[in-house]
LOTOR-473869 format. One record per residue (C-alpha): residue number from 1; x negated, y, z. Coordinates in steps of 0.02 Angstrom, whole numbers. Example, Ala and Ser with C-alpha at 12.3 -4.5 7.8 and 13.67 -1.06 7.14 Angstrom:
LOTOR-473869
1, -615, -225, 390
2, -684, -53, 357
This chain:
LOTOR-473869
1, 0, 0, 0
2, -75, 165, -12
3, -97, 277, 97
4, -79, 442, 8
5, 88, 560, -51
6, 41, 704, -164
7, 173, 815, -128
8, 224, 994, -204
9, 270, 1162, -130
10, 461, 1141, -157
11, 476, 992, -48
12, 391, 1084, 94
13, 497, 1212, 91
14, 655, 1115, 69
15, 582, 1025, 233
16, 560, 1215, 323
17, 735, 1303, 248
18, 838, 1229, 336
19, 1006, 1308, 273
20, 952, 1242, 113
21, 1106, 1129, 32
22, 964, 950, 15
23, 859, 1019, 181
24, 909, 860, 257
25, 853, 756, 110
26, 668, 845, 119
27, 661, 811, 307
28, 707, 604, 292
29, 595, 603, 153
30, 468, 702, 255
31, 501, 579, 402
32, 489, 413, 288
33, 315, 441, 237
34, 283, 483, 419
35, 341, 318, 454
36, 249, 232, 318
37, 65, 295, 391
38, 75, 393, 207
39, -49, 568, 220
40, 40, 708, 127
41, -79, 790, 16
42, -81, 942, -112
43, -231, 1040, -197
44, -280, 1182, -111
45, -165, 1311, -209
46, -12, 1240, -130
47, -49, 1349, 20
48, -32, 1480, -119
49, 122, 1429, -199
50, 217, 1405, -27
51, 149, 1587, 43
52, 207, 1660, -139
53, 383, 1568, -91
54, 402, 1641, 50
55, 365, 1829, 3
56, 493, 1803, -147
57, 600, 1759, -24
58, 589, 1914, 82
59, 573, 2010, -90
60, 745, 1998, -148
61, 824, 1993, 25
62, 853, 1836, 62
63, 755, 1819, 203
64, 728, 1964, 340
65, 553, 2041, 335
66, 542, 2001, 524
67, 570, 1819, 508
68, 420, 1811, 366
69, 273, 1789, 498
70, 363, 1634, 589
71, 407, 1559, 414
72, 256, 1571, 344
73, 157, 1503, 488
74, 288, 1343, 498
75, 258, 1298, 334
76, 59, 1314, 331
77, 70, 1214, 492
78, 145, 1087, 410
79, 66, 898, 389
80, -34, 941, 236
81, -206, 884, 185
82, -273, 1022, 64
83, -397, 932, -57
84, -519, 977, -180
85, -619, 828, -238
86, -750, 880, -373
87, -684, 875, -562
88, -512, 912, -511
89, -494, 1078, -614
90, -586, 997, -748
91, -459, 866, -728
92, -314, 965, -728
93, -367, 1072, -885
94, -391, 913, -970
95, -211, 848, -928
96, -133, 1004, -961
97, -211, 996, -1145
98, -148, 848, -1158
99, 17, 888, -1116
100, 22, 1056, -1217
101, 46, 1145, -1047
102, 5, 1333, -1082
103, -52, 1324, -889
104, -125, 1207, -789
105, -60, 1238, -584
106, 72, 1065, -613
107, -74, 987, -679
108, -166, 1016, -539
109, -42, 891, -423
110, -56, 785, -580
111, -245, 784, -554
112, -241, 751, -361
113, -112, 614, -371
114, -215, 521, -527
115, -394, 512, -439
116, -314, 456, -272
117, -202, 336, -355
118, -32, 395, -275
119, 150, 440, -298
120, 182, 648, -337
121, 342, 689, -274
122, 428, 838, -339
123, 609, 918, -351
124, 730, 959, -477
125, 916, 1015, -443
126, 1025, 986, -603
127, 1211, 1093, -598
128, 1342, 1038, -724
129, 1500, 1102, -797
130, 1625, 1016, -932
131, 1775, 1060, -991
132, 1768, 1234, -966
133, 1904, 1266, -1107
134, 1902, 1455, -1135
135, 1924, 1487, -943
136, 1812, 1631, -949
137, 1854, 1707, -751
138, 1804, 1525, -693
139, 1641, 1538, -784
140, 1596, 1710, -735
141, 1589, 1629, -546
142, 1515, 1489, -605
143, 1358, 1603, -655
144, 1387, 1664, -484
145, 1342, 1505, -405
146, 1221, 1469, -529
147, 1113, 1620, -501
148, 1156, 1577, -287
149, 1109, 1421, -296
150, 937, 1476, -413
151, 892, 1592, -261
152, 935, 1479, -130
153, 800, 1349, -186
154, 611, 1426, -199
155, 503, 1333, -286
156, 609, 1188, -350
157, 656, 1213, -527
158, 891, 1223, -527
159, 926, 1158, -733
160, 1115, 1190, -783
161, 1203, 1089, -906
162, 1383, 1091, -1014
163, 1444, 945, -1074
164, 1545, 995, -1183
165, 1725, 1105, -1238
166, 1690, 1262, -1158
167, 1778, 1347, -1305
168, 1982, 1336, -1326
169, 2075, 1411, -1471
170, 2216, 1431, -1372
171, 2148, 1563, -1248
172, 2118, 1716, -1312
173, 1934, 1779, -1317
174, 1868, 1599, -1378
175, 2015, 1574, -1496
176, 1974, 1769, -1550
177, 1803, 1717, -1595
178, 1822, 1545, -1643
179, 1720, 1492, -1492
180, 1570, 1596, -1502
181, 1614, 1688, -1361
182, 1609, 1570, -1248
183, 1433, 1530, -1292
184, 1370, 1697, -1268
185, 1432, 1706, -1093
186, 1382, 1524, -1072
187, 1197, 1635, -1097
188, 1218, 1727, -965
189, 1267, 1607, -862
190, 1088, 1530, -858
191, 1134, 1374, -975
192, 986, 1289, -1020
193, 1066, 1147, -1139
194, 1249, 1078, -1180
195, 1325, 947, -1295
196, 1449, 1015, -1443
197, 1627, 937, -1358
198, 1786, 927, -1475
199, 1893, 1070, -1440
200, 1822, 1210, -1559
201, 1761, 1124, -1732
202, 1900, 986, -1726
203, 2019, 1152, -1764
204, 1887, 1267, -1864
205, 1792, 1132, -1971
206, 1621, 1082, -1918
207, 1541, 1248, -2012
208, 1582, 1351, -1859
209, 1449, 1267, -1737
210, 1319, 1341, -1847
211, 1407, 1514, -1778
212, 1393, 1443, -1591
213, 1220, 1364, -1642
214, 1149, 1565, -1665
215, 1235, 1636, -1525
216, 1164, 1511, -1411
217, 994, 1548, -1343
218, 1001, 1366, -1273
219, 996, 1185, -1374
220, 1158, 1150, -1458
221, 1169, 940, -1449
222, 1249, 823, -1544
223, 1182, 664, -1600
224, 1294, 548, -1654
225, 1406, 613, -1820
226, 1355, 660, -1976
227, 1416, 747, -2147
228, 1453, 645, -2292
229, 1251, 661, -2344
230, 1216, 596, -2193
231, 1134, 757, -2103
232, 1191, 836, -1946
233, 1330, 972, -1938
234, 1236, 1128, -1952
235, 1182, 1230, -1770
236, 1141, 1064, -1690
237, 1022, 962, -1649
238, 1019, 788, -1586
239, 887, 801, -1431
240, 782, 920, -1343
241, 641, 899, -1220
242, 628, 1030, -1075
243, 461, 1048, -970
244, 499, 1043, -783
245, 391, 1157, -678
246, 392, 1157, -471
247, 415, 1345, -520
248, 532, 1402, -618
249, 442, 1554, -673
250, 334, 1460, -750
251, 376, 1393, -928
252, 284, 1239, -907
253, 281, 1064, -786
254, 183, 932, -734
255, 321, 806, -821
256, 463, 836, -956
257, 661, 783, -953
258, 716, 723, -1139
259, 909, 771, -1152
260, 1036, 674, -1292
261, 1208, 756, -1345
262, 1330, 611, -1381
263, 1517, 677, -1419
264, 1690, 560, -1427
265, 1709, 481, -1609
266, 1900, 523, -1654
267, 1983, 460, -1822
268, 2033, 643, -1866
269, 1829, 674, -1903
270, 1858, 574, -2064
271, 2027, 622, -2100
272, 2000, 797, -2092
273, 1793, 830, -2144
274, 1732, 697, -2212
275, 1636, 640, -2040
276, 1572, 478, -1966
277, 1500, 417, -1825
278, 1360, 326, -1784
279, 1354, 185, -1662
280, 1331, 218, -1488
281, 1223, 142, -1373
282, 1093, 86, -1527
283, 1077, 288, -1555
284, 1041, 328, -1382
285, 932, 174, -1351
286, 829, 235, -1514
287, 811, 404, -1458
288, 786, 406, -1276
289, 614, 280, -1360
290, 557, 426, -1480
291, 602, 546, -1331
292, 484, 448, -1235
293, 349, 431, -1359
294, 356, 616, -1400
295, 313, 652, -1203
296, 474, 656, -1100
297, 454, 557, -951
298, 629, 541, -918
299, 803, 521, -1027
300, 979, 605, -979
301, 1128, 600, -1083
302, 1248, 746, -1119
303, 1397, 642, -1155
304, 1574, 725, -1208
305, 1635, 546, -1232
306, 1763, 491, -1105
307, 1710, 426, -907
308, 1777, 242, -1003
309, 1628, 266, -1133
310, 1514, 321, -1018
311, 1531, 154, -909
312, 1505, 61, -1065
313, 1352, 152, -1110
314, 1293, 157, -950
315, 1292, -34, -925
316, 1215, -45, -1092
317, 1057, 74, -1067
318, 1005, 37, -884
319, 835, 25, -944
320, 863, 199, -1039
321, 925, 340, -946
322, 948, 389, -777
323, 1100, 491, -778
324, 1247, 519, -901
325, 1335, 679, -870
326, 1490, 696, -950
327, 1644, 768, -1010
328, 1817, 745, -1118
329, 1902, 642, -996
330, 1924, 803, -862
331, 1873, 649, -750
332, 1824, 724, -579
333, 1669, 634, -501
334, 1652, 700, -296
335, 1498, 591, -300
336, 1457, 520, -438
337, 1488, 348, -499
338, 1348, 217, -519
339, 1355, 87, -648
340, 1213, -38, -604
341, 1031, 103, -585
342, 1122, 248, -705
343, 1217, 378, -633
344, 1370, 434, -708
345, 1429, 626, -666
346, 1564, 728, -727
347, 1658, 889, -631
348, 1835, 886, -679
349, 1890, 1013, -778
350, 1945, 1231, -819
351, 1790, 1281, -728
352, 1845, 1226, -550
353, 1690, 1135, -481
354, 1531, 1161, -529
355, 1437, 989, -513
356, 1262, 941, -443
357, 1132, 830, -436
358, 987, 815, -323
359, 845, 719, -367
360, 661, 679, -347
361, 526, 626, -452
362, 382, 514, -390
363, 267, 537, -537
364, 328, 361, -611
365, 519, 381, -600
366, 650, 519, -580
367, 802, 459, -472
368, 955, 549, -428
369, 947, 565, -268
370, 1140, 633, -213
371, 1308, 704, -343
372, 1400, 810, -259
373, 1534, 962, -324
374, 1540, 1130, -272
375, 1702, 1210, -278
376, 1748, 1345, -395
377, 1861, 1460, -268
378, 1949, 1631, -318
379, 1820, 1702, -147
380, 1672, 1671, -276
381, 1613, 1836, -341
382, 1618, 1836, -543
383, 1453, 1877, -607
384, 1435, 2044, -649
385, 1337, 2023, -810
386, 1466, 1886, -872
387, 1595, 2034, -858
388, 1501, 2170, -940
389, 1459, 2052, -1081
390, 1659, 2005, -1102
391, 1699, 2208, -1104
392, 1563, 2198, -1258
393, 1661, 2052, -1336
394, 1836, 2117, -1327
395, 1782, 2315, -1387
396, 1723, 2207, -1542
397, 1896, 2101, -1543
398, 1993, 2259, -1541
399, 1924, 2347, -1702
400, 1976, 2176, -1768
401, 2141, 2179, -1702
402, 2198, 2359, -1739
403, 2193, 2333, -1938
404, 2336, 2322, -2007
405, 2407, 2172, -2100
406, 2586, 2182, -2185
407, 2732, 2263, -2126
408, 2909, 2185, -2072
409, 3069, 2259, -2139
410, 3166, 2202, -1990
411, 3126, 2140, -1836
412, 3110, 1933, -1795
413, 3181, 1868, -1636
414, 3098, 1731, -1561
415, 3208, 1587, -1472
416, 3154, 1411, -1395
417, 3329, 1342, -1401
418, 3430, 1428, -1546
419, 3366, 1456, -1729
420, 3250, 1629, -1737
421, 3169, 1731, -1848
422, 2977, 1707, -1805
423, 2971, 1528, -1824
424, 3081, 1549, -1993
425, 2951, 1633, -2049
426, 2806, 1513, -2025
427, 2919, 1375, -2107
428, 2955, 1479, -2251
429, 2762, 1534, -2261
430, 2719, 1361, -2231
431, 2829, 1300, -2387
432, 2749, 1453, -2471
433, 2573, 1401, -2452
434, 2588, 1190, -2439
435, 2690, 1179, -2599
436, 2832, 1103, -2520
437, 2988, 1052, -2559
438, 3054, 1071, -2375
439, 2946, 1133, -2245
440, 2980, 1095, -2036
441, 2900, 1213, -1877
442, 2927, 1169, -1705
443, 2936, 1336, -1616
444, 2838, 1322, -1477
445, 2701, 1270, -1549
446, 2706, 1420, -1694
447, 2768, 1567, -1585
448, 2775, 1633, -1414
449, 2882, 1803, -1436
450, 2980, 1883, -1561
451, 2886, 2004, -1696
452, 2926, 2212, -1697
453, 2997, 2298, -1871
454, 2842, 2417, -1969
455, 2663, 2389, -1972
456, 2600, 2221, -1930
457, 2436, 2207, -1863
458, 2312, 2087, -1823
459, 2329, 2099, -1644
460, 2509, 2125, -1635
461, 2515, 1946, -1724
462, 2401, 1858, -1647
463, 2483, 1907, -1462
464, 2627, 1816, -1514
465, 2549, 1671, -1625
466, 2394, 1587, -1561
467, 2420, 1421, -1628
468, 2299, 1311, -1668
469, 2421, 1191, -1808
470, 2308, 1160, -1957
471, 2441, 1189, -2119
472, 2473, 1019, -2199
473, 2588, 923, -2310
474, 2661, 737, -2339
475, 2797, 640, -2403
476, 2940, 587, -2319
477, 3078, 463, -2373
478, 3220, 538, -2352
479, 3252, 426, -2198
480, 3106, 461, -2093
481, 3138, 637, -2140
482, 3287, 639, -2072
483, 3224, 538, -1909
484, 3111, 667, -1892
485, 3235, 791, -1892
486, 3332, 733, -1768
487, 3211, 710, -1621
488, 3153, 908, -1666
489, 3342, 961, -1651
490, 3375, 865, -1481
491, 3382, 984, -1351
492, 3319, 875, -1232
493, 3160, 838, -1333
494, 3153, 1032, -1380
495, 3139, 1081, -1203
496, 2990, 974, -1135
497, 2824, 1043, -1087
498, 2686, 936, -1156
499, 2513, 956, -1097
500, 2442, 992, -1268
501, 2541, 1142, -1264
502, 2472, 1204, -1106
503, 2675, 1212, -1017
504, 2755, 1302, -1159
505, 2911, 1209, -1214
506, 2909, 1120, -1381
507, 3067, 1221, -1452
508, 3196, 1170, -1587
509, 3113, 1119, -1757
510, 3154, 1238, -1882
511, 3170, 1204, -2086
512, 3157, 1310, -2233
513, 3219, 1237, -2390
514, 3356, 1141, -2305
515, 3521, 1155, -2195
516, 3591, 1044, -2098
517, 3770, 996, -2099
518, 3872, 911, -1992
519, 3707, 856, -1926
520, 3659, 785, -2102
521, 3505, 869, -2196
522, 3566, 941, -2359
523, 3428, 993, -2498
524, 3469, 1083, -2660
525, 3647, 1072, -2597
526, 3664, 883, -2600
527, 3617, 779, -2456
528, 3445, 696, -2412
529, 3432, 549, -2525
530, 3371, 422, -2389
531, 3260, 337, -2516
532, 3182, 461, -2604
533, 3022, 540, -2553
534, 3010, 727, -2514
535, 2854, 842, -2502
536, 2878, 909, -2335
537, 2754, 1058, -2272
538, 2706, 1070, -2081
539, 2562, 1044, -1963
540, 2487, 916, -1859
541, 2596, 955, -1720
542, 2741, 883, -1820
543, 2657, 747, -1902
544, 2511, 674, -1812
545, 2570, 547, -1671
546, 2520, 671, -1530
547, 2691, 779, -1597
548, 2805, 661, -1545
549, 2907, 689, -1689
550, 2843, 557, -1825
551, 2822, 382, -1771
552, 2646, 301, -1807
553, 2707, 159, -1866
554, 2762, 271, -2030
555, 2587, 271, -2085
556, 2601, 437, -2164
557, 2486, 509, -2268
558, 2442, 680, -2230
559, 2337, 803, -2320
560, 2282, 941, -2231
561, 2212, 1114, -2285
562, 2080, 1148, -2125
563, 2015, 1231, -2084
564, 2149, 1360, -2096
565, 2204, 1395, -1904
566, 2317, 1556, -1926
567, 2219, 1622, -2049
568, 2321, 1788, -2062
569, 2252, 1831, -1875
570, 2068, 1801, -1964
């Protein structure tokens, strides 16, 4: 056994601070070597690095400068053999070329630890969101806790992750910006890498993560679908490696994390762009290797594929990864979940826990060490910079919004249980555009208030209409038509709340190019023929199986014209 622990800076002061969140963690790790005979040692400039700690620490009052004395003089009293064996800097330089390091101070613990053939131990504090979907109040105090819970921990580097659907085209500032929004406050609230989720190119076509690819100053990931020529979606890229430092001023480590963005494989990929995916557990198993043989000492996943998936994945790539944190499911993981050595982690969902993970790394492996949440409470203070950088983004929405569009003769009513004008006018504009013969609109999903005679403009539209249908078209016998029809005109089935429309009520389907009488659908006067197809114009919302209104077993064949997504409001 040997009898030696290189230790670094941000374990002895974890072991000191003892309001720290993991101080207790430091201390039984503290007390296990203890136990073990172990000597803690550290090259001489750790006496540096902790004094530096603690100054910061006064610095930007978080400490009082009377305390600073006693602090300092616990931690340099601490059990620590200082050691400079001869070659060491040589040693360290040489390591730090090696590892591309533009500095050498990590090395240095490198160094110490290699010629006395022991552990290093070292920190790292990883914070997680998912699911965020538009909520951009819950982020702002996200960033709050973020930046708290950066301060709280001298000299142990605090990495924060999204895994995925922080945009949502049905709130306003991400839906205004097709999602690039929510990336540029995702900036300022200290991201350092996410995974591409579903909710923003599933309803704007795959081209728009190259728009949240250059307003994110951290990696976009996504591995695991590709174009019809087989190349990645443009603004992403498949992995990233990220050099962990025991300071986080410092832009380089003594070891590296290797990251993978996996996101959920969903049939409308192919239907609507042309996507596939690529297998799984092969493509993270192949590039957590090449991760590792470009350097990265240890693999996590960014996974936006389900807590189901991630079990699956989990059991298949113990030898792999040590954590998957992920997303899509709104799954909400207190402490974690552990599928054989891999940890799975995900923190719910609309920005109401922020999730962490403490763990250590003893030169050889990293392990998470505890998962815990942090709640997201309306007593967190939203980050001011957050909020002036939204002010920024909504001056530039409302130049967009003020132009004017068209202008109404009359004005439209808008009604969830009675025919109105509004959602008459998407059908007809949807027969219009789709080439229909007949076109159907469930209201609820098209409008949410009634339309003022005069000028229409952009943002006078878009307050009433932020749907995110995509415009498509099928045919219909005339009996599944008609089927159809009659769930959308039940007023039972017109007043529910589904959860894809966020608790506004489905409303009555309306038609254009049709009437219905004596609750039979006539067209060009006659009534439907019951075996004859008809081109029928609509969205997904009426078609696709998540409507409710046709039954899957129909089988129809939809073309869609995506992405559109209210393209007047564009």
């Amino acid at each position: 056994m040997k009898s030696w622990v290189c230790a670094d800076a941000g374990l002895a002061i974890k072991r000191v601070f003892l309001d720290e969140p993991d101080a207790s963690l430091a201390r039984a790790l503290w007390a296990e070597w203890q136990e073990q005979k172990l000597t803690v040692i550290a090259p001489t400039l750790w006496a540096y690095e902790v004094t530096s700690v603690v100054r910061k620490q006064v610095y930007r009052r978080q400490m009082a400068p009377d305390a600073e004395p006693a602090t300092l003089t616990t931690v340099l009293r601490l059990p620590v053999q200082l050691m400079r064996p001869p070659d060491l800097h040589a040693r360290a330089s040489e390591l730090a070329q090696r590892l591309n390091r533009p500095a050498a101070y990590d090395a240095h613990y490198l160094a110490l630890a290699e010629m006395y053939e022991c552990p290093f131990w070292t920190a790292l504090i990883i914070l997680h969101t998912n699911d965020i979907h538009g909520r951009v109040e819950g982020l702002a105090r996200i960033a709050t806790l973020v930046e708290q819970t950066r301060a709280e921990n001298p000299g142990v580097p605090v990495l924060y992750f999204d895994a995925g659907d922080i945009e949502e085209p049905s709130r306003r500032l991400s839906n205004l910006t097709k999602g690039t929004a929510m990336h540029r406050l995702l900036n300022l609230a200290g991201c350092d890498a996410a995974v591409a989720g579903n909710g923003a190119w599933l309803r704007y076509g795959p081209q728009v993560l190259g728009d949240h690819g250059r307003a994110a100053r951290y990696p976009l990931l996504l591995a695991n679908l590709r174009m019809s020529d087989g190349v990645l979606p443009p603004g992403v890229q498949p992995t990233t490696t990220l050099e962990i430092a025991s300071d986080p001023e410092q832009r380089a480590g003594p070891w590296r994390l290797g990251l993978i963005g996996m996101t959920a494989d969903m049939p409308e990929y192919s239907a609507f762009f042309d996507l596939s995916a690529v297998p799984a557990a092969s493509l993270v198993r192949e590039l957590a290797a090449a991760l590792r043989q470009d350097g990265a000492d240890a693999v996590i996943v960014l996974s936006h594929m389900s807590l189901k998936t991630d079990r699956e994945l989990a059991a298949e790539l113990q030898n792999d990864v040590v954590a998957i944190i992920g997303a899509h499911s709104h799954d909400l993981l207190p402490e974690g979940e552990r599928v054989g050595r891999v940890l799975i982690a995900q923190a719910g969902q609309y920005a109401e826990h922020l999730g962490r993970l403490d763990l250590a790394w003893d030169g050889e492996r990293l392990e998470v060490v505890r998962a815990t949440m942090i709640p997201v409470t309306q007593a967190t203070p939203r980050s001011p910079r957050v909020l002036a950088e939204v002010d920024v983004i909504e001056a530039e929405a409302a130049r967009f919004l003020d132009e004017i569009i068209g202008e109404l003769a009359e004005p439209l009513d808008f009604a969830l249980d009675r025919e109105c004008g509004a959602a008459n006018l998407m059908a007809d504009m949807l027969r219009e555009r789709m080439g229909g013969e007949i076109a159907v609109v469930a209201a609820g999903q098209a409008f949410t208030g009634p339309l003022p005679a005069g000028p229409l403009r952009r943002g006078t539209l878009w307050d009433v209409c932020s749907s995110t249908a995509n415009p498509a078209i099928a045919t219909l016998p005339g009996a599944q038509l008609s089927a159809l029809l009659a769930k959308g005109l039940d007023p039972a089935f017109a007043a529910e709340r589904p959860h894809t429309l966020r608790g506004q009520e489905r409303g009555l389907l309306h038609l254009s190019g049709g009437t219905m009488r004596d609750g039979v659908l006539h067209v060009d006067g006659a009534p439907v023929d019951p075996a004859r197809g008809y081109r029928v114009a609509g969205s997904d919302w009426e078609f696709e199986h998540y409507g409710g209104y046709a039954d899957p077993d129909w089988g129809l064949q939809i073309e869609y014209e995506v992405p559109t997504i209210d393209k007047v409001t564009r």
